[in-house]
C-alpha distance (Angstrom), angle and dihedral (degrees) to the residues before:
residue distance angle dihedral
X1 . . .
X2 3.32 . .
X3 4.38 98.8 .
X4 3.88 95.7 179.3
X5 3.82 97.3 48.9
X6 3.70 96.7 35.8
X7 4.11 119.7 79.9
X8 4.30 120.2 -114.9
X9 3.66 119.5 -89.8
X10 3.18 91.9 -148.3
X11 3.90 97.6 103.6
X12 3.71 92.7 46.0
X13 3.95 88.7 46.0
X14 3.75 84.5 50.7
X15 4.07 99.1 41.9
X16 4.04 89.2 58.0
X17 3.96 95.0 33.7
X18 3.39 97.8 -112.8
X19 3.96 119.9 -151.1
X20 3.63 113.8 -108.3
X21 3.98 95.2 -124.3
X22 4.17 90.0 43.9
X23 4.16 86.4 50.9
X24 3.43 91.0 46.7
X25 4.48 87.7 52.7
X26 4.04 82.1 50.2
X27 3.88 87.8 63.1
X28 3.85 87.6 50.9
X29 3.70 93.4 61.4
X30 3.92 108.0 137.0
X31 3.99 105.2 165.7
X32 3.98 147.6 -21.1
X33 3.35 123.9 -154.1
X34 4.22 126.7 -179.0
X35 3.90 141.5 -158.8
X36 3.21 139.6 -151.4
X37 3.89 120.9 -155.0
X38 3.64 141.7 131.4
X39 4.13 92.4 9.3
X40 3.85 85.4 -59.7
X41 3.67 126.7 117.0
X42 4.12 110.3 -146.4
X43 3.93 106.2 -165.4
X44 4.05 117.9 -178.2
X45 3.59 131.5 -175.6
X46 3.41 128.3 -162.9
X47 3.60 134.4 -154.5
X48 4.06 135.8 -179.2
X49 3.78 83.1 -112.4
X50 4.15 109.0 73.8
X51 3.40 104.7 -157.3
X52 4.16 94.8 49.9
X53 4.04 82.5 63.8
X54 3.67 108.7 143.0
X55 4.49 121.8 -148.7
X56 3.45 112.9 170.1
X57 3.96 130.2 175.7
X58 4.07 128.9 -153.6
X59 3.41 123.6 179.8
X60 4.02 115.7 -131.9
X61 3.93 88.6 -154.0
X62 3.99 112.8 113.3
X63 3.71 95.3 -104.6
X64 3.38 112.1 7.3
X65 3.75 111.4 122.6
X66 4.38 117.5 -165.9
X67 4.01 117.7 -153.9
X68 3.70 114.4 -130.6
X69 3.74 137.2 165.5
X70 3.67 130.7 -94.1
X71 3.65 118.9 -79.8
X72 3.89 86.9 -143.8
X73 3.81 90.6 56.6
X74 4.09 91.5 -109.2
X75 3.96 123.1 150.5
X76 3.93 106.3 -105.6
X77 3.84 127.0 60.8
X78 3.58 136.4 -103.2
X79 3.54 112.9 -124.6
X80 4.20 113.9 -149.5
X81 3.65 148.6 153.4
X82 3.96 135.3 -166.7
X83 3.64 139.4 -153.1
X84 3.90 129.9 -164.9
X85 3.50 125.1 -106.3
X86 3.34 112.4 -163.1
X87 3.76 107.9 -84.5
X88 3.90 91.0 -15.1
X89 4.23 120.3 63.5
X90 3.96 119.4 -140.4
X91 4.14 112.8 -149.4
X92 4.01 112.4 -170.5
X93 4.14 112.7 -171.3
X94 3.43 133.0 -179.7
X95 4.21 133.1 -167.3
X96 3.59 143.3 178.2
X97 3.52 139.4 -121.8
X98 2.77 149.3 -3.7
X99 3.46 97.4 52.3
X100 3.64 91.2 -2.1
X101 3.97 127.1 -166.8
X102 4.09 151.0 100.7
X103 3.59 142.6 -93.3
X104 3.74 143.1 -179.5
X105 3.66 131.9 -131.3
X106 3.93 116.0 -156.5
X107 4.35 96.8 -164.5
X108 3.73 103.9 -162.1
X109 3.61 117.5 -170.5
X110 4.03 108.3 -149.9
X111 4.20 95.6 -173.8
X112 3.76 125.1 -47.3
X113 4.18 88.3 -66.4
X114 3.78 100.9 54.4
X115 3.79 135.4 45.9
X116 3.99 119.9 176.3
X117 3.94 114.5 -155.1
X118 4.56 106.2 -150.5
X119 4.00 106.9 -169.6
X120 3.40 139.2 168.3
X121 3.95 120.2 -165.6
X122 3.58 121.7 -164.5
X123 3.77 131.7 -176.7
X124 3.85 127.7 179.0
X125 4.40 95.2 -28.9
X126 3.61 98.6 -30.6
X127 3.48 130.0 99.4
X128 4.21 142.0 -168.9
X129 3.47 130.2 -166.3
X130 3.84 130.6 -168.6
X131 3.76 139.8 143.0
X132 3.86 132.0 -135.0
X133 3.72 130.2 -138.5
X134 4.12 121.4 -141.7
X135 2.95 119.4 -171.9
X136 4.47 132.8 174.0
X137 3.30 124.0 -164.2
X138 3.45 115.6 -126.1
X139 3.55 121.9 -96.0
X140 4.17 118.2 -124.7
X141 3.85 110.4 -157.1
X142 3.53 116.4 -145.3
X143 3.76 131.4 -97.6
């Protein structure tokens, strides 16, 4: 993850009341990476910290909805579903309480090196926006 080109979390940690430990595991992002297969969308993030690993699936069927868990680590599910976008993938997701709401992630693939992450999180009427910055460093074969 790009940390200097990507905006804080810390309004989106704050907008869903975050746990202190679980907005401590956003800091440790490192990477995300995504797939598309099958007319499913795979999305994984990866953090320094293991076990606050996020996989997520979203079907890019008109109205098909996937169940996955809570980004902030809650009980409960978040319900979503995804459609493609040309070269770019749209994922809309909505769960319940407590501190119920939705979002939507724009994933934006800039080349195979670079992937920029546009979301919007809104709970009761408020809303955040920020973006996200991935970026690999390329990979030198060997002589």
């Amino acid at each position: 993850k790009d940390r200097t080109a990507s905006d804080p979390m810390d309004a989106a940690c704050d907008l869903v009341r975050m746990h202190y430990l679980v907005r401590q595991g956003v800091r440790l992002v490192k990477g995300m990476a995504f797939q598309v297969t099958h007319g499913q969308f795979y999305l994984q993030v990866f953090s320094e910290v293991p076990v606050l690993k996020i996989r997520e699936r979203y079907p890019l069927v008109p109205g098909e909805v996937a169940q996955n868990r809570r980004r902030d680590m809650r009980l409960g599910g978040v319900r979503g579903s995804g459609r493609a976008c040309g070269t770019h993938y749209e994922i809309h997701y909505e769960w319940g309480a407590p501190y119920g709401g939705s979002g939507t992630d724009l994933v934006v693939p800039i080349g195979p090196l670079e992937l920029h992450l546009y979301s919007v999180v809104t709970v009761a009427d408020r809303k955040v926006l920020f973006r996200q910055i991935f970026r690999r460093r390329p990979t030198t074969g060997a002589p």
